[in-house]
N, CA, C and O atoms as a CHARMM CRD file, in Angstrom:
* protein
*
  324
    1    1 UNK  N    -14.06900 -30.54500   1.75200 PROA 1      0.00000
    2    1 UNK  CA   -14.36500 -29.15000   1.94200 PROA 1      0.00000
    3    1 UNK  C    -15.87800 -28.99700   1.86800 PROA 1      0.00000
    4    1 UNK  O    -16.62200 -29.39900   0.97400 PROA 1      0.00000
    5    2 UNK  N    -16.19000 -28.33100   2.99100 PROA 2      0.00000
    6    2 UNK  CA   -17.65200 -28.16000   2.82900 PROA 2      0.00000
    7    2 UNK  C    -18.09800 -26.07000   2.60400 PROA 2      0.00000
    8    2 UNK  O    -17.38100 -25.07000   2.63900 PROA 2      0.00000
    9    3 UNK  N    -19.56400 -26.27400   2.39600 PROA 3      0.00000
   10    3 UNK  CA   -19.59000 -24.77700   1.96100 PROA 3      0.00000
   11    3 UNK  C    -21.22500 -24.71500   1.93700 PROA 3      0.00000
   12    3 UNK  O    -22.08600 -25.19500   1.19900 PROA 3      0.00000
   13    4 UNK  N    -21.23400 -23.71300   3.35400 PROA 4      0.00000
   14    4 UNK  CA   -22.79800 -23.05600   4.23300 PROA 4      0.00000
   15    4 UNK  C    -23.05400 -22.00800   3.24500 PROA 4      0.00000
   16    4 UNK  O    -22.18100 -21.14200   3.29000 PROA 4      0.00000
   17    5 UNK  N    -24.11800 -21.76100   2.21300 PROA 5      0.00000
   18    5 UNK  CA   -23.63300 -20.57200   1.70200 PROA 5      0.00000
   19    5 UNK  C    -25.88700 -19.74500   2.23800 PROA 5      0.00000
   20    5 UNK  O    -26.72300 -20.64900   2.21600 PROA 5      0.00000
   21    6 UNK  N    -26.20700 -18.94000   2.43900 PROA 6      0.00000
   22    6 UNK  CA   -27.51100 -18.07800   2.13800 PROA 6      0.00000
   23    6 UNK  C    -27.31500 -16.30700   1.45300 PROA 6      0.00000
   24    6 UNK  O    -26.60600 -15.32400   1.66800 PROA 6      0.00000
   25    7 UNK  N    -28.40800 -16.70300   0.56400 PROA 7      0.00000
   26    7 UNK  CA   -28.39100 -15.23100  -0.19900 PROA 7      0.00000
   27    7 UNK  C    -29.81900 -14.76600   0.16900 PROA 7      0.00000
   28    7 UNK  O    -30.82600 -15.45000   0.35400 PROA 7      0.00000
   29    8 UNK  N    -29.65700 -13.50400   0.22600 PROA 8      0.00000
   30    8 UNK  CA   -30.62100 -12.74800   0.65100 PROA 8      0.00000
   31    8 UNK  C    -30.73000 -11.69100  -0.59400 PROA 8      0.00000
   32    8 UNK  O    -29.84400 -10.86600  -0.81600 PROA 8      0.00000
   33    9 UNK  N    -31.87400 -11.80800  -1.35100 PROA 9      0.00000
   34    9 UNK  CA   -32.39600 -10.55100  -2.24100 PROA 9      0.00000
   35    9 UNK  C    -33.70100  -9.49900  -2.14500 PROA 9      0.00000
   36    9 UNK  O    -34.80400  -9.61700  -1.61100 PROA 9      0.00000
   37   10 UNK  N    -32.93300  -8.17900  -3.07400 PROA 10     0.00000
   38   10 UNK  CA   -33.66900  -7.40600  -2.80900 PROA 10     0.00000
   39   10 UNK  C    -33.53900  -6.55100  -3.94500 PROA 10     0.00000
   40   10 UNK  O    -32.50600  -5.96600  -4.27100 PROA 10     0.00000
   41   11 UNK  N    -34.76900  -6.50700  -4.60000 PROA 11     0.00000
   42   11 UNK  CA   -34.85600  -5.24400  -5.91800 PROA 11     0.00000
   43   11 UNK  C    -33.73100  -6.05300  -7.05300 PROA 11     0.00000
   44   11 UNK  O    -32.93500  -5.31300  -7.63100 PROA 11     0.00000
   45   12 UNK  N    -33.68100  -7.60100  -7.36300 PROA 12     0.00000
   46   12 UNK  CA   -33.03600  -7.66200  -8.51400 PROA 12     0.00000
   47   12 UNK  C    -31.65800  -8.16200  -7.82700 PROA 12     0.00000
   48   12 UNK  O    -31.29200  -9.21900  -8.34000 PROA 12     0.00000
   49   13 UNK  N    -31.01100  -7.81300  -7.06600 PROA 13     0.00000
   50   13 UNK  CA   -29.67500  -7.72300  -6.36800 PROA 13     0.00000
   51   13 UNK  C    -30.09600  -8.84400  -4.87700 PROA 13     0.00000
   52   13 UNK  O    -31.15900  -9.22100  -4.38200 PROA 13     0.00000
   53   14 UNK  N    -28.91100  -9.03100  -4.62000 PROA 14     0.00000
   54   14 UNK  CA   -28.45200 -10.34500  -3.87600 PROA 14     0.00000
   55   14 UNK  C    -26.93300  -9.96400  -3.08600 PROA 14     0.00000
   56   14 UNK  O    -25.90800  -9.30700  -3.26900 PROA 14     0.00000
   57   15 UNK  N    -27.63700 -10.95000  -2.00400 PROA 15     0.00000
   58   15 UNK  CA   -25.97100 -10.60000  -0.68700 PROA 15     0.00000
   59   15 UNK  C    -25.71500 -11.85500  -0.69500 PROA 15     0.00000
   60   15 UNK  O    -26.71600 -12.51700  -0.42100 PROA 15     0.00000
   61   16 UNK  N    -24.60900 -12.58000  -0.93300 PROA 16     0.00000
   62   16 UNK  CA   -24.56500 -13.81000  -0.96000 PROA 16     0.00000
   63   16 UNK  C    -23.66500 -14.19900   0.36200 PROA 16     0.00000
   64   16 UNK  O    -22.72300 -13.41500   0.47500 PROA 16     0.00000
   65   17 UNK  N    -23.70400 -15.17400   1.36500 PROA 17     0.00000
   66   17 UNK  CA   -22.59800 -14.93100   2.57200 PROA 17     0.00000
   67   17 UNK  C    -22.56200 -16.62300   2.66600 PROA 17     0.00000
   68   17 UNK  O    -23.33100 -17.29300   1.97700 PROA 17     0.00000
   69   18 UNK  N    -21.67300 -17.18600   3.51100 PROA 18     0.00000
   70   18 UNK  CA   -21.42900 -17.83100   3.74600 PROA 18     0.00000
   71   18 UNK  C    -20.19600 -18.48400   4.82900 PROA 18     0.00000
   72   18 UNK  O    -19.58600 -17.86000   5.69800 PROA 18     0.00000
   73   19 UNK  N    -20.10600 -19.45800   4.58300 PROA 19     0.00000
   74   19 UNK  CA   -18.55600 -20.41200   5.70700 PROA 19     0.00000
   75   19 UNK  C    -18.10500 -21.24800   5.08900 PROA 19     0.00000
   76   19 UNK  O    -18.92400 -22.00200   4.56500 PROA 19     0.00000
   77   20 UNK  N    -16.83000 -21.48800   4.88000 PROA 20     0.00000
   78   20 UNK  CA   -15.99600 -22.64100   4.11200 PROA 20     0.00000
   79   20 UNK  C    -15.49800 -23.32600   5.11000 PROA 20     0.00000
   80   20 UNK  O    -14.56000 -22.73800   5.65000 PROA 20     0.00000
   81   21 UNK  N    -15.77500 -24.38800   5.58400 PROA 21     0.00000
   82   21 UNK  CA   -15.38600 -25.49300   6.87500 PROA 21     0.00000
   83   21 UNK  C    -14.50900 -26.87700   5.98100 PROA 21     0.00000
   84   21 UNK  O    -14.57100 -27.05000   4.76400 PROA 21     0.00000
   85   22 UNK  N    -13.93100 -27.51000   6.70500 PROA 22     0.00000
   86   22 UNK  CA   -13.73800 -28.87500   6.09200 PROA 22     0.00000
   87   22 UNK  C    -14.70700 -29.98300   6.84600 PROA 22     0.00000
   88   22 UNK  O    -15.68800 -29.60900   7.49000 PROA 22     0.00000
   89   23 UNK  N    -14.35600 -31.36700   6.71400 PROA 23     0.00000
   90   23 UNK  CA   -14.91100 -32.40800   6.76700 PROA 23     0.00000
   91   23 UNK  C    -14.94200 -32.78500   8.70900 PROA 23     0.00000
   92   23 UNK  O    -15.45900 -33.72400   9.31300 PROA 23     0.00000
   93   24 UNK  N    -14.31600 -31.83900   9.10600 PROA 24     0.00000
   94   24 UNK  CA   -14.20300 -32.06700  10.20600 PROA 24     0.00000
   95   24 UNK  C    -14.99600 -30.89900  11.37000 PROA 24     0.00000
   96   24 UNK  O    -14.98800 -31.13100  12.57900 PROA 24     0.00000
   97   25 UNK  N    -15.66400 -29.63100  10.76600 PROA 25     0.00000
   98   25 UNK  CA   -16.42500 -28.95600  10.97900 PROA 25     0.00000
   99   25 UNK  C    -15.44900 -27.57300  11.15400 PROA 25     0.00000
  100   25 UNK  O    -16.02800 -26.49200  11.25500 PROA 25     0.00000
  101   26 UNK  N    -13.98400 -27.61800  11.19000 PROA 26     0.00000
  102   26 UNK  CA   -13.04600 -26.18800  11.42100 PROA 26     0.00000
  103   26 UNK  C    -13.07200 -25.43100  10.29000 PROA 26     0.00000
  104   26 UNK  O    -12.75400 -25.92700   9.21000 PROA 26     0.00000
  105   27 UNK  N    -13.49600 -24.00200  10.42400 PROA 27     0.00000
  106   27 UNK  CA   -13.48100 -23.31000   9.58000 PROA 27     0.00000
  107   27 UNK  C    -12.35400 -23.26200   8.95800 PROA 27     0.00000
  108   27 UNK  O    -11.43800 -23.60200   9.70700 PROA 27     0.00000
  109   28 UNK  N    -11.93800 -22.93000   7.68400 PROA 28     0.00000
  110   28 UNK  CA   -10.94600 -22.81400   6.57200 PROA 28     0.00000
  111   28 UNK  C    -10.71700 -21.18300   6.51200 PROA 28     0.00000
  112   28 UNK  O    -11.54700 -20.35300   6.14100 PROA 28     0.00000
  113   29 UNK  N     -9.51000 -20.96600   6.92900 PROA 29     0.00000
  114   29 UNK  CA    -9.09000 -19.38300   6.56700 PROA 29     0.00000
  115   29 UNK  C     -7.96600 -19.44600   5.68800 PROA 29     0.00000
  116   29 UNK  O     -6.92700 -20.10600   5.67400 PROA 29     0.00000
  117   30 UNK  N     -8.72200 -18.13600   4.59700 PROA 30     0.00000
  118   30 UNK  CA    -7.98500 -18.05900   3.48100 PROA 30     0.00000
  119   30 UNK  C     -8.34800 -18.75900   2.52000 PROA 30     0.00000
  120   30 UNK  O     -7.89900 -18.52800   1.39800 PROA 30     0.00000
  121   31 UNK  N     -9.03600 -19.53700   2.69600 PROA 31     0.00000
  122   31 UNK  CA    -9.82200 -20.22700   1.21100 PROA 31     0.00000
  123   31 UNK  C    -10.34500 -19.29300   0.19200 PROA 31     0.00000
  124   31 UNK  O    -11.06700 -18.36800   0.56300 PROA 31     0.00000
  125   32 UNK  N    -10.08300 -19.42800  -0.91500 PROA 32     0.00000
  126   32 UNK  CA   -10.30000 -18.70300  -1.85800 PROA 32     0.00000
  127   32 UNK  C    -11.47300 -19.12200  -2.54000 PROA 32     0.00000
  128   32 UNK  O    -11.59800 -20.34500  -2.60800 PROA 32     0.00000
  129   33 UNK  N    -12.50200 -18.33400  -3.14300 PROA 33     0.00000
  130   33 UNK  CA   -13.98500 -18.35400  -3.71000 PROA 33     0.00000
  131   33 UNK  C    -13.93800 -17.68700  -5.05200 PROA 33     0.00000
  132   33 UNK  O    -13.89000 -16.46000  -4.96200 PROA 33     0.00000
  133   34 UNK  N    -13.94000 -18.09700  -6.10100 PROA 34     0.00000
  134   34 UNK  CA   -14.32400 -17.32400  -7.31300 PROA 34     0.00000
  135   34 UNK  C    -15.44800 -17.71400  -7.90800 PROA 34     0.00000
  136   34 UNK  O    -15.96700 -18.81100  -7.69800 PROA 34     0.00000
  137   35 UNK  N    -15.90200 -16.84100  -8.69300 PROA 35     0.00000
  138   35 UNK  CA   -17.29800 -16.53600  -9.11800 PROA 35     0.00000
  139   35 UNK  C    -16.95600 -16.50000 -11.17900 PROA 35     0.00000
  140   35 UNK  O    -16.67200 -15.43300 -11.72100 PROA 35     0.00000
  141   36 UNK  N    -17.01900 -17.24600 -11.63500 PROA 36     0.00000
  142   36 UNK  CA   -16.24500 -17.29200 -13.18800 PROA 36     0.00000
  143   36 UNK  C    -17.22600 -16.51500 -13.97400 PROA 36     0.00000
  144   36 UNK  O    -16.91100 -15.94000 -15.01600 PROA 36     0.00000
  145   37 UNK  N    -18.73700 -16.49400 -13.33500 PROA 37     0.00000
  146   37 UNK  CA   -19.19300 -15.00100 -14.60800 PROA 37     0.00000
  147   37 UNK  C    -18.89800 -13.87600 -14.63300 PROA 37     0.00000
  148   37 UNK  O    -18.76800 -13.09500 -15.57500 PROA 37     0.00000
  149   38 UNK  N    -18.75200 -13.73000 -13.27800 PROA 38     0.00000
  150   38 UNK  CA   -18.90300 -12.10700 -12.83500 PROA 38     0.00000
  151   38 UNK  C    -17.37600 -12.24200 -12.97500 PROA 38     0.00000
  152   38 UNK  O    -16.92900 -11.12300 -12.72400 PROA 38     0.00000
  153   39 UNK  N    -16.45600 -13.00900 -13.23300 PROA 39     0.00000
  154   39 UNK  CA   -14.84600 -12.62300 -12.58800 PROA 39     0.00000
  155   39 UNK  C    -14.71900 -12.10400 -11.56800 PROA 39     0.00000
  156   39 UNK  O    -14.64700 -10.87700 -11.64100 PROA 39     0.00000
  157   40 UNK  N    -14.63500 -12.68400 -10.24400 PROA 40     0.00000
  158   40 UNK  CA   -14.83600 -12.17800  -9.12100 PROA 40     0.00000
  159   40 UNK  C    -14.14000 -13.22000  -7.80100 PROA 40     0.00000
  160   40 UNK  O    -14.49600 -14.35000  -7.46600 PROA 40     0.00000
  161   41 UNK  N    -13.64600 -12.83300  -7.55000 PROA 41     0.00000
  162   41 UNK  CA   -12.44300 -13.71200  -6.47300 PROA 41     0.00000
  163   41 UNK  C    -12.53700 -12.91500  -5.00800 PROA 41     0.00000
  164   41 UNK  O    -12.48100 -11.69000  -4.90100 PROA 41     0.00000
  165   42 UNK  N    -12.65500 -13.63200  -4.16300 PROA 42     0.00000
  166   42 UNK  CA   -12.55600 -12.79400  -2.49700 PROA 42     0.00000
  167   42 UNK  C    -12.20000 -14.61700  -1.95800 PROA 42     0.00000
  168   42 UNK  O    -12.51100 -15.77500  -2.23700 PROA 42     0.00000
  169   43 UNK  N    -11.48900 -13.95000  -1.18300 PROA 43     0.00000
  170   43 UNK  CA   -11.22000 -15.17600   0.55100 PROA 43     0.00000
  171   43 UNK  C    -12.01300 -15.09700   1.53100 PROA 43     0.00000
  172   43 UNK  O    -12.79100 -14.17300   1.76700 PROA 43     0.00000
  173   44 UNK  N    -11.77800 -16.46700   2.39400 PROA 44     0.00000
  174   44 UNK  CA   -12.65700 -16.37700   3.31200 PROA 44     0.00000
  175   44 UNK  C    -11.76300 -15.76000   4.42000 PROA 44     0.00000
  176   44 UNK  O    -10.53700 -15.77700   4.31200 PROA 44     0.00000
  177   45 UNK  N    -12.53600 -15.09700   5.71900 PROA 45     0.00000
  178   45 UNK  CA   -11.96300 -14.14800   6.51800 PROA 45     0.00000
  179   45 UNK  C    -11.11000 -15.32100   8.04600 PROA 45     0.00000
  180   45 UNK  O    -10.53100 -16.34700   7.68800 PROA 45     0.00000
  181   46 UNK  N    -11.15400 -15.05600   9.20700 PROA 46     0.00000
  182   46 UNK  CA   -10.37200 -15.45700  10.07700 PROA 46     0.00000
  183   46 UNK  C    -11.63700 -16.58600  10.69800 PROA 46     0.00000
  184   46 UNK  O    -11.40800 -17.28900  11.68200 PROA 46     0.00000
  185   47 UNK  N    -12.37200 -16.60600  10.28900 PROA 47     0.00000
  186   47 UNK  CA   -13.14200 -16.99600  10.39200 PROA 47     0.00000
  187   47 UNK  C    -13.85500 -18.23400   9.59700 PROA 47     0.00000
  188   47 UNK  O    -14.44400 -19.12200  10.21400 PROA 47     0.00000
  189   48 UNK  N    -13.77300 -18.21900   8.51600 PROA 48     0.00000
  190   48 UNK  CA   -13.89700 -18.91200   7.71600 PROA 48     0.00000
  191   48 UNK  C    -15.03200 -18.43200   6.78500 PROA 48     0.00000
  192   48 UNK  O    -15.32800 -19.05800   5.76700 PROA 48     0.00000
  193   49 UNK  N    -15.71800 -17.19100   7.20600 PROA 49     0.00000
  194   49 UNK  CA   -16.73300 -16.68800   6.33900 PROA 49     0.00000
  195   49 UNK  C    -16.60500 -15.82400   5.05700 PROA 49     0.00000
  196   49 UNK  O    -15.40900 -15.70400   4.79000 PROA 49     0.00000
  197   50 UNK  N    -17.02700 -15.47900   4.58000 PROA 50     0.00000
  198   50 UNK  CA   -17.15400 -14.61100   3.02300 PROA 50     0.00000
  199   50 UNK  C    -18.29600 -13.60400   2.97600 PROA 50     0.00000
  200   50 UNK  O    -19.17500 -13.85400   3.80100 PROA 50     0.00000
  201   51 UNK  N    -18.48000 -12.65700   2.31100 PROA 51     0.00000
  202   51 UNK  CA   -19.79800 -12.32200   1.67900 PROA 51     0.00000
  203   51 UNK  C    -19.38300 -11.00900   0.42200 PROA 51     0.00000
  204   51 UNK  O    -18.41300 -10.25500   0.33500 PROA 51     0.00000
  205   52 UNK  N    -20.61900 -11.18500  -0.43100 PROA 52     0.00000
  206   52 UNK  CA   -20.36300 -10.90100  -1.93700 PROA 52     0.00000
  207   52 UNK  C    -21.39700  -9.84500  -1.82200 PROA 52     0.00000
  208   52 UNK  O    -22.43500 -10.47500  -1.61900 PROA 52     0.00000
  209   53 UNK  N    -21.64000  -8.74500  -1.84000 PROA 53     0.00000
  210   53 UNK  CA   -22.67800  -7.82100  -1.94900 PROA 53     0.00000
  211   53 UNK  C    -23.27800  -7.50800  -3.78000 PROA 53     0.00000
  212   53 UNK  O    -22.82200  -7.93100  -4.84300 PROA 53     0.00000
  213   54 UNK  N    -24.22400  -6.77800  -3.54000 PROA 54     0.00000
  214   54 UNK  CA   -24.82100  -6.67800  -5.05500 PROA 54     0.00000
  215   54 UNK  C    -25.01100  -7.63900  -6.28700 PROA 54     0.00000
  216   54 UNK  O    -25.15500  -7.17300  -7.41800 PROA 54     0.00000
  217   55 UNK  N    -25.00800  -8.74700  -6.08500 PROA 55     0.00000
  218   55 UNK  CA   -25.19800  -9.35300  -7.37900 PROA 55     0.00000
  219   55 UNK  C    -26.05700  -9.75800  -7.94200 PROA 55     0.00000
  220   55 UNK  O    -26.88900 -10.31500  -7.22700 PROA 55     0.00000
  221   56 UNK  N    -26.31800  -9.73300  -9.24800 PROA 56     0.00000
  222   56 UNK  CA   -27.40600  -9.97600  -9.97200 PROA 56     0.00000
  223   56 UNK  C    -28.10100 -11.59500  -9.34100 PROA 56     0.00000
  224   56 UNK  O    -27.52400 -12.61100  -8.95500 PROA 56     0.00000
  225   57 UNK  N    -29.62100 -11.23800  -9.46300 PROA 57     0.00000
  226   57 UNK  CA   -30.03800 -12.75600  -8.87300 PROA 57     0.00000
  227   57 UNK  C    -29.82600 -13.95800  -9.95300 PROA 57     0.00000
  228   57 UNK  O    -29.12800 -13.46500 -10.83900 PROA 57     0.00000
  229   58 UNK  N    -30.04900 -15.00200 -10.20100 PROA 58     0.00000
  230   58 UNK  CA   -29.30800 -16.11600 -11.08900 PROA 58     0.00000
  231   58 UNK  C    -28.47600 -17.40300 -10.89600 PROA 58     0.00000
  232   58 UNK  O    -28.07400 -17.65000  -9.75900 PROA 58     0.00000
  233   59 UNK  N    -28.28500 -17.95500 -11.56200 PROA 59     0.00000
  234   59 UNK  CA   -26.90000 -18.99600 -11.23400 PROA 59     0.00000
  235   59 UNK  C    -25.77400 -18.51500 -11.59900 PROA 59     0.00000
  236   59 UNK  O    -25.60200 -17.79800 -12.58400 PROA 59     0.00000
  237   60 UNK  N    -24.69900 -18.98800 -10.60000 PROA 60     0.00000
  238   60 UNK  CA   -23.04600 -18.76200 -10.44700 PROA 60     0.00000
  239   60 UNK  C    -22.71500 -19.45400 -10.32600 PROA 60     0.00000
  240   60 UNK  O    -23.06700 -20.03500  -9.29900 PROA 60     0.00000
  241   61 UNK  N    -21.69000 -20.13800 -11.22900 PROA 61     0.00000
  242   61 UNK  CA   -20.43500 -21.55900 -11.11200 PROA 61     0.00000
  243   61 UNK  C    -19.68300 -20.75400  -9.96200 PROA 61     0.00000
  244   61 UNK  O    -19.31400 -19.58100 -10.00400 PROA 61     0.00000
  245   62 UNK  N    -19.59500 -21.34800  -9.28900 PROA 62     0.00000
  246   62 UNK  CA   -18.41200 -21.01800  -7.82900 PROA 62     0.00000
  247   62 UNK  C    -17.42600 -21.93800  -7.49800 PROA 62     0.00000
  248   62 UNK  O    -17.83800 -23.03600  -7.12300 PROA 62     0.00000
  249   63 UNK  N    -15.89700 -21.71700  -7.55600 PROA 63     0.00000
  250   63 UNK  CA   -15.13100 -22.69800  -7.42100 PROA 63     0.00000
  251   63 UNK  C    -14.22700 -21.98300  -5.54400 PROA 63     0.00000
  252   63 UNK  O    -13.88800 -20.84600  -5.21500 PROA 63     0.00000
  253   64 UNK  N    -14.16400 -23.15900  -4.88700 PROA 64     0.00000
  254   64 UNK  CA   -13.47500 -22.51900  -3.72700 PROA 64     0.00000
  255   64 UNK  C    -12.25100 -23.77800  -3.96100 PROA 64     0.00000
  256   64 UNK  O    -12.19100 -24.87700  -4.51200 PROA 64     0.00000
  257   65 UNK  N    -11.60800 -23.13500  -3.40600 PROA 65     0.00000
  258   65 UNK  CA    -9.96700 -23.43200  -3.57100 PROA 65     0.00000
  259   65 UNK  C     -9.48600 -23.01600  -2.49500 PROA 65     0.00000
  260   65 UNK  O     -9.78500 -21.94100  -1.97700 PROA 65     0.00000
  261   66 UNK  N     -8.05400 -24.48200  -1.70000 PROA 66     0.00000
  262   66 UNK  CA    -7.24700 -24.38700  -0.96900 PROA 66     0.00000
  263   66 UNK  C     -6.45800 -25.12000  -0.47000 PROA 66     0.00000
  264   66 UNK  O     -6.78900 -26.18500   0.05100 PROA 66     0.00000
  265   67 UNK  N     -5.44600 -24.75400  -0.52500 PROA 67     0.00000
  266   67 UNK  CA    -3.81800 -25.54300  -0.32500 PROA 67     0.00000
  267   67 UNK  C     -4.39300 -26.72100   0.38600 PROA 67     0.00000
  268   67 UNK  O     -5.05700 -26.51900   1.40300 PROA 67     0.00000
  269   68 UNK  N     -4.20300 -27.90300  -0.04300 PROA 68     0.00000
  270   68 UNK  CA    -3.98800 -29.46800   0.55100 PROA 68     0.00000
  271   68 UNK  C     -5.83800 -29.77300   0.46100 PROA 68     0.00000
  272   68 UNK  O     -6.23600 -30.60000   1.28000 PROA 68     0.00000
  273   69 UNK  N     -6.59600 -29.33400  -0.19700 PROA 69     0.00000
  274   69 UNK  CA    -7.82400 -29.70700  -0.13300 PROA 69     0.00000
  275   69 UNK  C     -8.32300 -29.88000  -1.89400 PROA 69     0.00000
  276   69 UNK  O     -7.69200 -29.12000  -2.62800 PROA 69     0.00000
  277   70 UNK  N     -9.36800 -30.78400  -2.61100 PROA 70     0.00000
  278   70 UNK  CA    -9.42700 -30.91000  -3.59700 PROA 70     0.00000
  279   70 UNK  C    -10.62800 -29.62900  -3.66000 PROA 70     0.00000
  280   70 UNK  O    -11.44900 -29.35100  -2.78600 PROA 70     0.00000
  281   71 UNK  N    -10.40300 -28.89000  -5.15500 PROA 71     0.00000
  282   71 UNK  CA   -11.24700 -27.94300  -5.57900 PROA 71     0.00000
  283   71 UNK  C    -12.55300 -28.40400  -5.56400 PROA 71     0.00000
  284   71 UNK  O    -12.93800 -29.43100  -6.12400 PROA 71     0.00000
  285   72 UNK  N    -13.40700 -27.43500  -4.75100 PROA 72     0.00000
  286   72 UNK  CA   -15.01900 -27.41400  -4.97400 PROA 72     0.00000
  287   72 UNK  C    -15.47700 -27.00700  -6.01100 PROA 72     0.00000
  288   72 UNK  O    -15.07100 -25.86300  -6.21500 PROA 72     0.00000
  289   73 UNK  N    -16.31500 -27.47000  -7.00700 PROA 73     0.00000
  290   73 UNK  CA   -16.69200 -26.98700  -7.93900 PROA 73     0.00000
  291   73 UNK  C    -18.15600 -27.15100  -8.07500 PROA 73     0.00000
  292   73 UNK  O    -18.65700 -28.22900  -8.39500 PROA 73     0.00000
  293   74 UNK  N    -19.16900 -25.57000  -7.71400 PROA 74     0.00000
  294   74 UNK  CA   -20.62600 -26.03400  -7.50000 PROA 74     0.00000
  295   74 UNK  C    -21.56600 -24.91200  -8.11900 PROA 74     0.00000
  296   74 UNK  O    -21.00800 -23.83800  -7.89600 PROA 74     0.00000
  297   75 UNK  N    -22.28600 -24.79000  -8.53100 PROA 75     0.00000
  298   75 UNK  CA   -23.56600 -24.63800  -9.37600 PROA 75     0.00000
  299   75 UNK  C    -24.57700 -23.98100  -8.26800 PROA 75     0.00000
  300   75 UNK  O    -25.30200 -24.80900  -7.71600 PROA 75     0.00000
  301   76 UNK  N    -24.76600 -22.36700  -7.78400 PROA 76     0.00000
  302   76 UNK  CA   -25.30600 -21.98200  -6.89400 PROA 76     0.00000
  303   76 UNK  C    -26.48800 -21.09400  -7.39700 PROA 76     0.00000
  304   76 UNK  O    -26.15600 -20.56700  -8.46000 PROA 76     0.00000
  305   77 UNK  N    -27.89500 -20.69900  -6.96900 PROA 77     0.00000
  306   77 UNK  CA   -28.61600 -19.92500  -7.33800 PROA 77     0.00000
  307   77 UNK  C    -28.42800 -18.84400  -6.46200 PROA 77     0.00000
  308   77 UNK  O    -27.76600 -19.07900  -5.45100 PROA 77     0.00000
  309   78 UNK  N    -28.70300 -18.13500  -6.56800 PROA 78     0.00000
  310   78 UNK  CA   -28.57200 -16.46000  -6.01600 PROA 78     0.00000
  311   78 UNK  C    -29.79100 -15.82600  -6.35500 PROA 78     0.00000
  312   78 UNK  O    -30.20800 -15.34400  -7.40800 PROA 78     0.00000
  313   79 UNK  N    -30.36500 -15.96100  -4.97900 PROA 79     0.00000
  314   79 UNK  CA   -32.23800 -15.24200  -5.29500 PROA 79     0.00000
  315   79 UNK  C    -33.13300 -15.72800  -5.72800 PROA 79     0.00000
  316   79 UNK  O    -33.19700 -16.95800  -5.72800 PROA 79     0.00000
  317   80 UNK  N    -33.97800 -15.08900  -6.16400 PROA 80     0.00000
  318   80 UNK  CA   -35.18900 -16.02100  -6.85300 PROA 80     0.00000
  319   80 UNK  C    -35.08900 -16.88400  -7.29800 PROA 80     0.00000
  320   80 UNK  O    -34.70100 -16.80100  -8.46300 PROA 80     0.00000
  321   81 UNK  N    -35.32100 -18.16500  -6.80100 PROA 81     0.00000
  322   81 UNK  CA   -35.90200 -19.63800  -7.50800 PROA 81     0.00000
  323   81 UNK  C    -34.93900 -20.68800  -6.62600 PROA 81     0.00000
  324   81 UNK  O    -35.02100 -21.90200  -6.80900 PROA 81     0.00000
């Protein structure tokens, strides 16, 4: 499982977006994305994309998850730095 992610900030706050693809470059629909500080869970769309509006800039443990694929588990900054 792979994972395109860019955040864009502004005033403190962050848009975080991205694509969940596999190893073979096809987007993944329905992959699931959680965010374990914020408690925060969304899927990816028909597409294979996501996006998270407002969040504080910082690091986020992000786990994406999906049927027949092993859990991603990754360490993302959001904004400054």
């Amino acid at each position: 499982m792979l994972l395109g992610v860019s955040a864009s900030a502004f005033a403190q706050q962050a848009t975080l977006k991205g694509r969940v693809m596999d190893q073979k470059g096809s987007s993944l629909v329905g992959a699931t994305l959680r965010f374990e500080e914020i408690q925060k869970s969304l899927s990816t769309n028909a597409n294979g994309d996501f996006s998270l509006d407002r969040l504080q800039t910082g690091k986020l443990r992000l786990k994406v998850s999906m049927v027949g694929y092993a859990t991603l588990d990754t360490l993302i900054q959001v904004g400054d730095g």
